[in-house]
GUVOLO-84999 format. One line per 10 residues: number of its first residue (from 0); their letters; for each residue x, y negated, z negated of N, C-alpha, C. Coordinates in steps of 0.05 Angstrom, whole numbers, always signed. Example, Ala and Ser with C-alpha at 12.3 -4.5 7.8 and 13.67 -1.06 7.14 Angstrom:
<sites>
0 = as = +264:+114:-156:+246:+90:-156:+264:+66:-156; +257:+45:-142:+273:+21:-143:+258:-1:-157 .
</sites>
This chain:
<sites>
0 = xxxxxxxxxx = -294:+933:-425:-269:+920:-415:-264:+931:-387; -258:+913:-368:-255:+925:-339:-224:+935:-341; -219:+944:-313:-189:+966:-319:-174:+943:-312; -175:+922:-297:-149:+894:-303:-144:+886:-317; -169:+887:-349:-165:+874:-375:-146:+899:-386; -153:+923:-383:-139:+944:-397:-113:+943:-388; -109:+947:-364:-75:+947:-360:-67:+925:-364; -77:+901:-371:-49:+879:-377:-45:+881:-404; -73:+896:-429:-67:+902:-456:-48:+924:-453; -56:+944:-438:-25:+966:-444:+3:+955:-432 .
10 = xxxxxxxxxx = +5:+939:-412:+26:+920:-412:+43:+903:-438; +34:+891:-446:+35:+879:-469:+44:+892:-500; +30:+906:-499:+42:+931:-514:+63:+945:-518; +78:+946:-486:+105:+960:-475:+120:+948:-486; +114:+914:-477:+135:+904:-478:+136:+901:-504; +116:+887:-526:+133:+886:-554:+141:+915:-565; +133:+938:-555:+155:+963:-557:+176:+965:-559; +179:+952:-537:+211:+946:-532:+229:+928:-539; +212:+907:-547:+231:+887:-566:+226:+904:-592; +221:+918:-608:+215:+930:-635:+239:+948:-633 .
20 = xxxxxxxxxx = +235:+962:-610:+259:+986:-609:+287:+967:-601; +288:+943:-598:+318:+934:-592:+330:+924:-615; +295:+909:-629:+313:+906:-658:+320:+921:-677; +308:+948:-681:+319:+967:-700:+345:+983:-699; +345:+975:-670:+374:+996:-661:+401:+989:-675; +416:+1006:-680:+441:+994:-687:+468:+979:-670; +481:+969:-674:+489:+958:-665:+511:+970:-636; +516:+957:-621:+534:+970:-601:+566:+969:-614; +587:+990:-601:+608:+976:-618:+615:+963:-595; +639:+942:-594:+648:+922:-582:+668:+929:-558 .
30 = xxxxxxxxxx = +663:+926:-535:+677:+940:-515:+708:+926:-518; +722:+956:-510:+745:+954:-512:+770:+924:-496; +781:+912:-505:+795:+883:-497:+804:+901:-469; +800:+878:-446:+827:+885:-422:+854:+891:-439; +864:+907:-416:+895:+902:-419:+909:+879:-415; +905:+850:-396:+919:+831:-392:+884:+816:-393; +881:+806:-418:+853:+785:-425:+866:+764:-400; +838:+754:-382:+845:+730:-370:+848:+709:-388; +868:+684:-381:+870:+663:-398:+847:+643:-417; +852:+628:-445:+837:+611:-442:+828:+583:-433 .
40 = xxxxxxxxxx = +802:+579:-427:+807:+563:-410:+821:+538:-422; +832:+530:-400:+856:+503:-400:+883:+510:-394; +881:+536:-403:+916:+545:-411:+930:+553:-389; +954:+555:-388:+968:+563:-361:+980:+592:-358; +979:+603:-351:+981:+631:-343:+1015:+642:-342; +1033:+626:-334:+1063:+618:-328:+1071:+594:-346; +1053:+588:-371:+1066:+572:-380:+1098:+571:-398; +1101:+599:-406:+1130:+598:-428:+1147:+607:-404; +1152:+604:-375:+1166:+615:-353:+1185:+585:-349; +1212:+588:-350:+1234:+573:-339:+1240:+572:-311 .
50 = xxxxxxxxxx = +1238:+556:-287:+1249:+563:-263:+1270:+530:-261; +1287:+543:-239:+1303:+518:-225:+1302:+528:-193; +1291:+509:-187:+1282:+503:-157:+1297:+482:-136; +1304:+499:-115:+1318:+475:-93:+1305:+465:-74; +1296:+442:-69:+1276:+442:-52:+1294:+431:-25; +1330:+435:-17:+1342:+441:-5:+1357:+415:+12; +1343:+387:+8:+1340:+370:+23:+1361:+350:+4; +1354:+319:+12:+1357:+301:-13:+1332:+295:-21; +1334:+287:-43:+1315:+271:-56:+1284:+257:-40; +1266:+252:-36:+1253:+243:-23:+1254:+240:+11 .
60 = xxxxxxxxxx = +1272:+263:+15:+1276:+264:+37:+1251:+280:+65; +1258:+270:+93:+1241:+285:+113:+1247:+312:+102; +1219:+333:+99:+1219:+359:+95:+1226:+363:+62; +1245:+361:+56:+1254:+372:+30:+1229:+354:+12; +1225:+336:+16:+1198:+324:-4:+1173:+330:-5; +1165:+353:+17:+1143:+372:+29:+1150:+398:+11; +1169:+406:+15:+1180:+431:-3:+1171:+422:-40; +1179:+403:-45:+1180:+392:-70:+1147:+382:-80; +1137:+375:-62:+1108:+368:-66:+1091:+398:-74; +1103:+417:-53:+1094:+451:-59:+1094:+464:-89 .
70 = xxxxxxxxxx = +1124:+452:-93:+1133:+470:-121:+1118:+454:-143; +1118:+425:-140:+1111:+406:-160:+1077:+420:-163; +1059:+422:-146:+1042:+424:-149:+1027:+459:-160; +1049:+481:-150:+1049:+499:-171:+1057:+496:-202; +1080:+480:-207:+1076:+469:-231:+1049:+464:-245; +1043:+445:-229:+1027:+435:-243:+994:+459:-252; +999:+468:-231:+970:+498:-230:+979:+512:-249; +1008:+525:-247:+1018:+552:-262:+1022:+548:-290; +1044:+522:-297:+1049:+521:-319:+1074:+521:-317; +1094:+538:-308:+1119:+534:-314:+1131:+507:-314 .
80 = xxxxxxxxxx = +1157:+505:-335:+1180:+488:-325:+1201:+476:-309; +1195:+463:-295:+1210:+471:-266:+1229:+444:-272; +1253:+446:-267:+1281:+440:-261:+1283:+431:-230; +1297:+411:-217:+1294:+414:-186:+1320:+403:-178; +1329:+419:-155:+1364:+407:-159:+1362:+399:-129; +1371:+381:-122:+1370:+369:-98:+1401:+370:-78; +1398:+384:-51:+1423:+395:-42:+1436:+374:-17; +1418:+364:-10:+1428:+347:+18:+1439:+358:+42; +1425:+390:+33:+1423:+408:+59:+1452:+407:+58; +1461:+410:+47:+1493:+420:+34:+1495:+446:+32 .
90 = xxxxxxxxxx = +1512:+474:+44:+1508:+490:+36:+1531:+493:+16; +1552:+482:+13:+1573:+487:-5:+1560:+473:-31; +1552:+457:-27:+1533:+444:-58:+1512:+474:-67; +1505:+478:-49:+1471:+493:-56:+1493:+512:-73; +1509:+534:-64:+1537:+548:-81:+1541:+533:-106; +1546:+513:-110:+1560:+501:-127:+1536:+486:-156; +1512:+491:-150:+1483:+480:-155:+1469:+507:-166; +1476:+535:-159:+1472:+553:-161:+1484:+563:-182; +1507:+564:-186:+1532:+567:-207:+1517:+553:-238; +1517:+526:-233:+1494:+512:-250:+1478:+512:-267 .
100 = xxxxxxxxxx = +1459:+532:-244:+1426:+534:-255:+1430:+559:-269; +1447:+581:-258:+1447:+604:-268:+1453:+600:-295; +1475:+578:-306:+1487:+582:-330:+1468:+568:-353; +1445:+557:-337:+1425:+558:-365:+1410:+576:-367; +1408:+592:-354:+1396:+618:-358:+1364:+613:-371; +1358:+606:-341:+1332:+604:-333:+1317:+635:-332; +1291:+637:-333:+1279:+656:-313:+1286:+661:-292; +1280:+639:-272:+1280:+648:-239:+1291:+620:-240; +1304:+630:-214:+1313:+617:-197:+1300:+614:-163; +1294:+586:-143:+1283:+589:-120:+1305:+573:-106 .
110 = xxxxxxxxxx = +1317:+592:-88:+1350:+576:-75:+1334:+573:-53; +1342:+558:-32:+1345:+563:-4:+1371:+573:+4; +1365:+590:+20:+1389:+603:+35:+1410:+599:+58; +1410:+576:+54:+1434:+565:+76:+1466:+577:+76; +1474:+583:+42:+1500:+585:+60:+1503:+616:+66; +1484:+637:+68:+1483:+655:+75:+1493:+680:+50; +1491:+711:+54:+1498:+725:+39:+1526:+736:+36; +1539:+727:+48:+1570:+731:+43:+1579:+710:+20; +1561:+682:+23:+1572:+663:+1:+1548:+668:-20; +1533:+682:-18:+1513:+683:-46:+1514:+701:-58 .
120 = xxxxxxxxxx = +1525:+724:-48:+1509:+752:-54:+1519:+753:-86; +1549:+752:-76:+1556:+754:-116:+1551:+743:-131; +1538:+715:-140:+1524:+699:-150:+1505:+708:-158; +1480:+715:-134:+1458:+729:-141:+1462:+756:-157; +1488:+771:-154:+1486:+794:-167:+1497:+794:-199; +1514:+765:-203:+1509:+752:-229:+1489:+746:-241; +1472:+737:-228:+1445:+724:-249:+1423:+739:-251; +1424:+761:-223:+1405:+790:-236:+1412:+807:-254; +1438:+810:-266:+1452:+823:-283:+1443:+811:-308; +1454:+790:-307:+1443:+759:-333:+1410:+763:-337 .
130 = xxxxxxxxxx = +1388:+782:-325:+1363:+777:-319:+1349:+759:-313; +1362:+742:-288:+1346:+714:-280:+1330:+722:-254; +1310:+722:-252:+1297:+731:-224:+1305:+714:-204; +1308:+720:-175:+1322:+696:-161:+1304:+709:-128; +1294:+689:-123:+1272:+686:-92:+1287:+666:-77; +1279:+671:-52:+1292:+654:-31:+1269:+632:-13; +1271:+623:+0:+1251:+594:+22:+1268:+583:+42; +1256:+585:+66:+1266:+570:+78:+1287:+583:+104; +1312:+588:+86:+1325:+608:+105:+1331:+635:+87; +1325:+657:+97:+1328:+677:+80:+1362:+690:+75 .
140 = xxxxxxxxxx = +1354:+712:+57:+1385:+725:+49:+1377:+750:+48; +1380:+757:+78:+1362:+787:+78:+1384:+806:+65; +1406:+811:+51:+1425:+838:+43:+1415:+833:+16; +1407:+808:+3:+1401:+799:-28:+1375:+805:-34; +1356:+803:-4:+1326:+813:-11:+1325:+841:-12; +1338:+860:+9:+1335:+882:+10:+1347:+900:-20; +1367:+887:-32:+1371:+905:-56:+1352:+884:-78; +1342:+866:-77:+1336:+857:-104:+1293:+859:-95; +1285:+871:-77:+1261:+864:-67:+1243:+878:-96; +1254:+890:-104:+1228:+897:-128:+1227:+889:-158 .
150 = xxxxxxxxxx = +1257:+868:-149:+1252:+855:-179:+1242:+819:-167; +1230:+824:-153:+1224:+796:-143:+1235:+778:-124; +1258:+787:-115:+1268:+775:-89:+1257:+770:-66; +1239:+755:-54:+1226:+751:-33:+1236:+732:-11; +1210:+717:-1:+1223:+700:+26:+1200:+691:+33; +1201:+659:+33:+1180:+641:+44:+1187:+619:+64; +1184:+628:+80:+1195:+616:+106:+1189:+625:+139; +1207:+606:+153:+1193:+609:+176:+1217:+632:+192; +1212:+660:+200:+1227:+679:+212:+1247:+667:+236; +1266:+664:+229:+1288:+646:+242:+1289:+640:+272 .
160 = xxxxxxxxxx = +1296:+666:+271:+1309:+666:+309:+1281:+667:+321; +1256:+685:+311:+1245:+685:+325:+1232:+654:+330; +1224:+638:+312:+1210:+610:+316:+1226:+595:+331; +1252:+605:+338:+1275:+589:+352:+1261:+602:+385; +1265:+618:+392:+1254:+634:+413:+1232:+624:+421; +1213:+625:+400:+1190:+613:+405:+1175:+589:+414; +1194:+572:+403:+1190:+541:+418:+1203:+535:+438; +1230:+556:+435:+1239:+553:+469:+1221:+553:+506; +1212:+587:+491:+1193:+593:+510:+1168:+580:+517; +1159:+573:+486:+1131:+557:+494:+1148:+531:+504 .
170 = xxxxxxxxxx = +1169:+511:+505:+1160:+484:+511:+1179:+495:+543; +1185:+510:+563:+1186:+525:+580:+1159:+521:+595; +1136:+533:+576:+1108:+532:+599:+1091:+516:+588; +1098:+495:+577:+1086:+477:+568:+1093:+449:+592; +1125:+452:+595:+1132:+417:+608:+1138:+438:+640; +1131:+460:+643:+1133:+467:+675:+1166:+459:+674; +1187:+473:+653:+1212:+467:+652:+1219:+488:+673; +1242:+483:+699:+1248:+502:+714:+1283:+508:+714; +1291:+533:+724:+1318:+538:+729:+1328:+519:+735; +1350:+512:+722:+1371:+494:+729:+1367:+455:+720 .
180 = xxxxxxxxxx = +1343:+450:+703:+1338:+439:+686:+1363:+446:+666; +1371:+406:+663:+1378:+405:+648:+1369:+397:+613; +1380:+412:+595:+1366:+408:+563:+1383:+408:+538; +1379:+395:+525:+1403:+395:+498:+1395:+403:+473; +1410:+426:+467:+1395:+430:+432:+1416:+421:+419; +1403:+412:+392:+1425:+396:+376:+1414:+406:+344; +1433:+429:+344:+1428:+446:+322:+1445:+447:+299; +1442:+471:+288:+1464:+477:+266:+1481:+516:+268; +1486:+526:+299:+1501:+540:+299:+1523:+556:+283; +1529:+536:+265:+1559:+547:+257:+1551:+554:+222 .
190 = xxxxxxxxxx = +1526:+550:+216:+1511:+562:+190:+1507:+583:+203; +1520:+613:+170:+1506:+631:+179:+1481:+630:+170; +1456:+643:+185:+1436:+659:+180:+1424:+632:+191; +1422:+608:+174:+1411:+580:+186:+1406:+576:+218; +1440:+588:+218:+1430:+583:+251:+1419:+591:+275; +1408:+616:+260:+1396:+637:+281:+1374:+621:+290; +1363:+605:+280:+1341:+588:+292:+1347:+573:+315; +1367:+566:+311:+1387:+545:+335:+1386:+562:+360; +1402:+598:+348:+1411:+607:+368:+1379:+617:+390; +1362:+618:+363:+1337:+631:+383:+1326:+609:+405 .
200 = xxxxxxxxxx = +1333:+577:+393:+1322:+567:+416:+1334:+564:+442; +1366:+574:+439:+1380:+563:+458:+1379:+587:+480; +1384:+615:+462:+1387:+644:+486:+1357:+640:+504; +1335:+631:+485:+1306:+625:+502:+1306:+605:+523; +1329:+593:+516:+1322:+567:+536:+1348:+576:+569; +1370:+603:+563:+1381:+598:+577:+1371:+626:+588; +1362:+637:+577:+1347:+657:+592:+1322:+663:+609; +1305:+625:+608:+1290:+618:+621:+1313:+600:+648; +1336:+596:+652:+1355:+598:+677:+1362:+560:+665; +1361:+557:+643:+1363:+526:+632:+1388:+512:+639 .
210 = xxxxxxxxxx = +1406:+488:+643:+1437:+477:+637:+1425:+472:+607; +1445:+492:+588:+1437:+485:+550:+1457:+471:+557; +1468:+441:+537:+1481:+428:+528:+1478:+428:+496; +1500:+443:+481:+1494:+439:+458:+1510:+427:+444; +1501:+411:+433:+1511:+401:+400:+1500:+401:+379; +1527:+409:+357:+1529:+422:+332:+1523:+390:+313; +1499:+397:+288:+1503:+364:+280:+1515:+366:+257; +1530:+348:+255:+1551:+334:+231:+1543:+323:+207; +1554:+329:+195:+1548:+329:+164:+1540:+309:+158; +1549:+281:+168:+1534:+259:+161:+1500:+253:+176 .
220 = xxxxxxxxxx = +1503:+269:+205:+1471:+270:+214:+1458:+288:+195; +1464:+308:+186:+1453:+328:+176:+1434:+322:+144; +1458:+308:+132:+1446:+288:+103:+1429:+258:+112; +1425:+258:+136:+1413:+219:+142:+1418:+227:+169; +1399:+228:+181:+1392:+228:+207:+1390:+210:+227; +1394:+189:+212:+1394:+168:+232:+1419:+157:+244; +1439:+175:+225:+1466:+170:+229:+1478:+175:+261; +1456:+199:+270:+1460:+208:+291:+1454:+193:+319; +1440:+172:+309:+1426:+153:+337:+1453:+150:+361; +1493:+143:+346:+1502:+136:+374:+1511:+165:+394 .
230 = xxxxxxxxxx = +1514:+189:+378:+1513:+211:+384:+1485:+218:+412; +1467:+214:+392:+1450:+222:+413:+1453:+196:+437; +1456:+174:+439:+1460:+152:+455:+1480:+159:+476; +1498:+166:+466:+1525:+171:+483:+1519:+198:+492; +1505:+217:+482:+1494:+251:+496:+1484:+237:+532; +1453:+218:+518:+1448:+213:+543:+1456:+191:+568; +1462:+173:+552:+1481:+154:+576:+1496:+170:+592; +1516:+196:+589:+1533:+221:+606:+1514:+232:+616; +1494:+244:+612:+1470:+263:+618:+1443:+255:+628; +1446:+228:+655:+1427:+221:+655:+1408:+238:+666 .
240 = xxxxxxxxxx = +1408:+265:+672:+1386:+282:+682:+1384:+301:+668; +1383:+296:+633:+1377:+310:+619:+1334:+313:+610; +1321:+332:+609:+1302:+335:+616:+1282:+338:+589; +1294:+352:+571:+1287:+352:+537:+1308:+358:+521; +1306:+346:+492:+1313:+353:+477:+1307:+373:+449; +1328:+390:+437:+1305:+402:+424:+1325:+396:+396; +1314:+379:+371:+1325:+389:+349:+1314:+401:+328; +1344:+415:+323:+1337:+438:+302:+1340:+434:+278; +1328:+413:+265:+1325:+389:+241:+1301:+378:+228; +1286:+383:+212:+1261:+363:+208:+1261:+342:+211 .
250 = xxxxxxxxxx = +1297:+332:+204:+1292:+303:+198:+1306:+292:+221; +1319:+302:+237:+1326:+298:+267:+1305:+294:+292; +1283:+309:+279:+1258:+312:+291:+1242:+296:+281; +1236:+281:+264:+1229:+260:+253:+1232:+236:+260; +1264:+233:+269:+1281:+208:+281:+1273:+210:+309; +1268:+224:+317:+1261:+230:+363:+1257:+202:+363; +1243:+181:+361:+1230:+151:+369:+1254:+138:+371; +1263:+143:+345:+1289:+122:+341:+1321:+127:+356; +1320:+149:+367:+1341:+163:+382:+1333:+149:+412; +1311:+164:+418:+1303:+148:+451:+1305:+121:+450 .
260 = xxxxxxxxxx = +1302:+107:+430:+1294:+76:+435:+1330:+73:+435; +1342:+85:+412:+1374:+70:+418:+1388:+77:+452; +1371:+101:+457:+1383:+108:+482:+1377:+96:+512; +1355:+82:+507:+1337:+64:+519:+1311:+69:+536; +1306:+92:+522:+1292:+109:+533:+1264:+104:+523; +1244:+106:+543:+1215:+111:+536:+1207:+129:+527; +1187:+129:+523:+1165:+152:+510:+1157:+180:+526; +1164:+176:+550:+1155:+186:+565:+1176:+197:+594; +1194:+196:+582:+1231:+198:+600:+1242:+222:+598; +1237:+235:+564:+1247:+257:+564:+1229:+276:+545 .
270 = xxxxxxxxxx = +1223:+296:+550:+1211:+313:+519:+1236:+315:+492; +1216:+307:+485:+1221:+310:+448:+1214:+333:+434; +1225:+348:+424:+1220:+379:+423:+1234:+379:+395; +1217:+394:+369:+1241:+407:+347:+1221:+418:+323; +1221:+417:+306:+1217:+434:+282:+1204:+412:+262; +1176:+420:+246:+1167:+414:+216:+1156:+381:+218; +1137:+373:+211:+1116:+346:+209:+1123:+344:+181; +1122:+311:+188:+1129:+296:+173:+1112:+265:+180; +1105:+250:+167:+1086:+227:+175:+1098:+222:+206; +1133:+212:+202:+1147:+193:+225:+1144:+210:+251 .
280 = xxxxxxxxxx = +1151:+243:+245:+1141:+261:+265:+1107:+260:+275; +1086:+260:+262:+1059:+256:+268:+1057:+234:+284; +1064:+203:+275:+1065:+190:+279:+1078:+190:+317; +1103:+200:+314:+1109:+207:+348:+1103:+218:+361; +1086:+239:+356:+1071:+258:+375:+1050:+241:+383; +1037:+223:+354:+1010:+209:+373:+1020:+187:+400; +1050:+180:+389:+1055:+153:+415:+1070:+166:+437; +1075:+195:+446:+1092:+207:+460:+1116:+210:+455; +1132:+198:+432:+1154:+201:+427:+1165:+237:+431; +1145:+244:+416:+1157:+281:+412:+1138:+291:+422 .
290 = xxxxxxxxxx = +1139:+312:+429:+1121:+328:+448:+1107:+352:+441; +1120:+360:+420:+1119:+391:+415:+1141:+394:+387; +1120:+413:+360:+1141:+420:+349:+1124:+450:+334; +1143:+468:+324:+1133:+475:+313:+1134:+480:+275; +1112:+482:+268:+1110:+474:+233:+1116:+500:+221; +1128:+491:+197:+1137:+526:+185:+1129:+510:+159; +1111:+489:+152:+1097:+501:+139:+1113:+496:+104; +1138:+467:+105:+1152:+470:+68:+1130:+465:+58; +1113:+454:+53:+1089:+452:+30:+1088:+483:+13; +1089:+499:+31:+1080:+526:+21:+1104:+540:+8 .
300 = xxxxxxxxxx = +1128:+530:+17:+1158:+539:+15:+1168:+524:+3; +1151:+509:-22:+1151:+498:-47:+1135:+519:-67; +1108:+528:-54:+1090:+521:-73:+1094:+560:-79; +1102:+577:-55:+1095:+608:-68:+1117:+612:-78; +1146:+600:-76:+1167:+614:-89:+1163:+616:-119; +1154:+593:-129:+1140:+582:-156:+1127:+618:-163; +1101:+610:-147:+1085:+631:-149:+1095:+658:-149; +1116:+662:-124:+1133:+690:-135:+1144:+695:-163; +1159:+674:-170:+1172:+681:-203:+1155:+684:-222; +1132:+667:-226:+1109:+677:-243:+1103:+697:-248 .
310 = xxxxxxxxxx = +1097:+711:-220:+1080:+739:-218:+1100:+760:-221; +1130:+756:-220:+1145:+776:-219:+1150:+775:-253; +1150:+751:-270:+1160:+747:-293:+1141:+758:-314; +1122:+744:-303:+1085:+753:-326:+1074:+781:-322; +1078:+789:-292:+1065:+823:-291:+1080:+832:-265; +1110:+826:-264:+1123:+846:-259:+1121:+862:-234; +1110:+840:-210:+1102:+841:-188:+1131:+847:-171; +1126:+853:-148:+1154:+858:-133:+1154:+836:-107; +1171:+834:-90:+1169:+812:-72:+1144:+814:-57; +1146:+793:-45:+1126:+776:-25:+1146:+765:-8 .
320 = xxxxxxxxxx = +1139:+774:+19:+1158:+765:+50:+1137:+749:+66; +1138:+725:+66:+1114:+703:+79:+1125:+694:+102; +1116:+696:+135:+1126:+684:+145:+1106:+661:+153; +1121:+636:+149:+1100:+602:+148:+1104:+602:+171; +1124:+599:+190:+1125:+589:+217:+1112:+599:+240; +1089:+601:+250:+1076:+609:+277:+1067:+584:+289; +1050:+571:+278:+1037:+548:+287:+1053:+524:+303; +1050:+519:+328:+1048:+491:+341:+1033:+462:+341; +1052:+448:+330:+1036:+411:+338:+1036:+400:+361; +1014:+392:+377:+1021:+372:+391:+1000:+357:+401 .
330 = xxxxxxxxxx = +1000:+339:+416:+979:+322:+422:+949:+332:+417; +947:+360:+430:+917:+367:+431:+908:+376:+399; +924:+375:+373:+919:+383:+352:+931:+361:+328; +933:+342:+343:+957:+327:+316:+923:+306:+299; +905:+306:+310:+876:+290:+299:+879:+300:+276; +871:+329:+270:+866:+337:+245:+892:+337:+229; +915:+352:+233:+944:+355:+216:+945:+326:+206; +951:+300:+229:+959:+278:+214:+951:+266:+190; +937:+267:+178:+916:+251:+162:+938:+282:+128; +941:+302:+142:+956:+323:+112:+981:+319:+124 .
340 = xxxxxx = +992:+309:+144:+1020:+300:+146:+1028:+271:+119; +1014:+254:+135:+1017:+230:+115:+1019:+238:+85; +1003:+264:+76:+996:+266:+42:+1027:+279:+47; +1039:+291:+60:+1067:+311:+57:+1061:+336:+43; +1028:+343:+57:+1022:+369:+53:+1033:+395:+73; +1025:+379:+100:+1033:+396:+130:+1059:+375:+140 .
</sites>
């Protein structure tokens, strides 16, 4: 026998060795279960979890239906039961909506924070008492995060003043805006905490040497935006050397086409400047209507507040502080966004 025949017979050999010695062996004992077994499959992870969710807006409304598409679709991943109370960007409702939700004594609760922590705080310090977890979106309740941050009090949203600041400055070196340019923000100032966004665009805009013209919007622009068209009409018919506008609205920012056209204005007369995509917003940036906005991003400020209460409810996680708002839209980037604008993803 040559030595290639021999070593593949002692080969052979090994190996049924080794199957001989695997079958006689006794058995292994059974490794010890995780502490938290991952799920089985199908099943939902957050499924026996209660939440009530504000997705802050009306009903099918610009933005608040972006927020609602977020949460809906953690639903649908997580499992929980979600409740959804619709505010009309009401902050005395969102109070009064809050009162509400608490008294079915839910799990969690996901508010937006508009009417600020002077009108929430004791509320919130009712329903953490009651053991309801309670997270914020949108506009935060920084005195309610800072004492409740480790039983889950977080914040998904876009950092106020600064994104206010931020679009100031950028649409500054963007339109070659100079001292003594005139510009109108048409905000919501007189909300606390809400309006720090207002105020960041405006101190940006007058500390770049701007004429600010501001107006505060009214409760009927604020719920229906279009209410606002003779407002803004009559702004510019007085102001014919007004240079941009900036609103501090999704759904104000949404309307930009329909404001210039009542005012008789082209596409191309004044910048259109403001906050959050929405199809009608995509849609204006491609025809010049709006110029510039920047996205904070409700899809997401639907979908992690969800995700916060889960994780704080099932394993007892502590907050998550997200800020969504950095990103700019505008002409040179709206190709790709539009097409997840339309779905009311971005």
């Amino acid at each position: 026998m040559n030595t290639q025949a021999t070593f593949r017979k002692v080969l052979t050999l090994l190996v049924l060795a080794i199957f001989v010695l695997q079958a006689c062996a006794p058995a292994a004992a059974p490794a010890a279960a995780p502490a938290a077994a991952p799920a089985a499959a199908g099943a939902k992870w957050c499924g026996d979890v209660k939440i009530v969710f504000f997705p802050g807006g009306p009903a099918g409304g610009v933005f608040a239906n972006n927020v609602y598409n977020g949460a809906n679709q953690a639903e649908a991943d997580l499992g929980p039961k979600v409740q959804y109370m619709f505010s009309d960007w009401d902050p005395q409702k969102m109070t009064t909506q809050f009162k509400e939700a608490a008294a079915t004594k839910p799990d969690g609760i996901a508010v937006m924070g508009h009417p600020g922590d002077d009108a929430f705080d004791a509320l919130i310090d009712d329903a953490e008492t009651a053991g309801i977890i309670v997270t914020s979106q949108n506009t935060p309740l920084p005195k309610a995060e800072d004492k409740y941050k480790v039983k889950g009090f977080g914040y998904v949203g876009a950092e106020l003043y600064q994104a206010g600041w931020d679009l100031g400055t950028e649409s500054v070196r963007r339109f070659g805006l100079k001292a003594g340019d005139r510009v109108m923000v048409w905000g919501l100032l007189s909300q606390p905490t809400r309006g720090e966004r207002t105020r960041g665009v405006k101190e940006a805009l007058e500390k770049a040497g701007m004429t600010v013209d501001y107006l505060e919007i009214d409760s009927a622009t604020n719920s229906d935006p279009a209410a606002g068209a003779p407002t803004f009409a009559g702004y510019v018919s007085s102001h014919s050397d007004v240079k941009a506008v900036f609103t501090d609205h999704g759904g104000l920012t949404a309307t930009m086409e329909t404001y210039l056209k009542a005012a008789g204005k082209g596409p191309d007369d004044i910048y259109g400047v403001g906050f959050d995509l929405s199809p009608a917003t995509a849609a204006a940036i491609k025809g010049g209507w709006t110029d510039l906005v920047i996205d904070q991003q409700p899809w997401l400020q639907g979908y992690l507040p969800i995700l916060q209460i889960c994780l704080t409810k099932v394993y007892g996680f502590s907050a998550l502080h997200i800020n969504t708002g950095a990103g700019f839209v505008a002409k040179d980037n709206i190709d790709f966004i539009e097409p997840l604008a339309k779905k009311e993803i971005r």
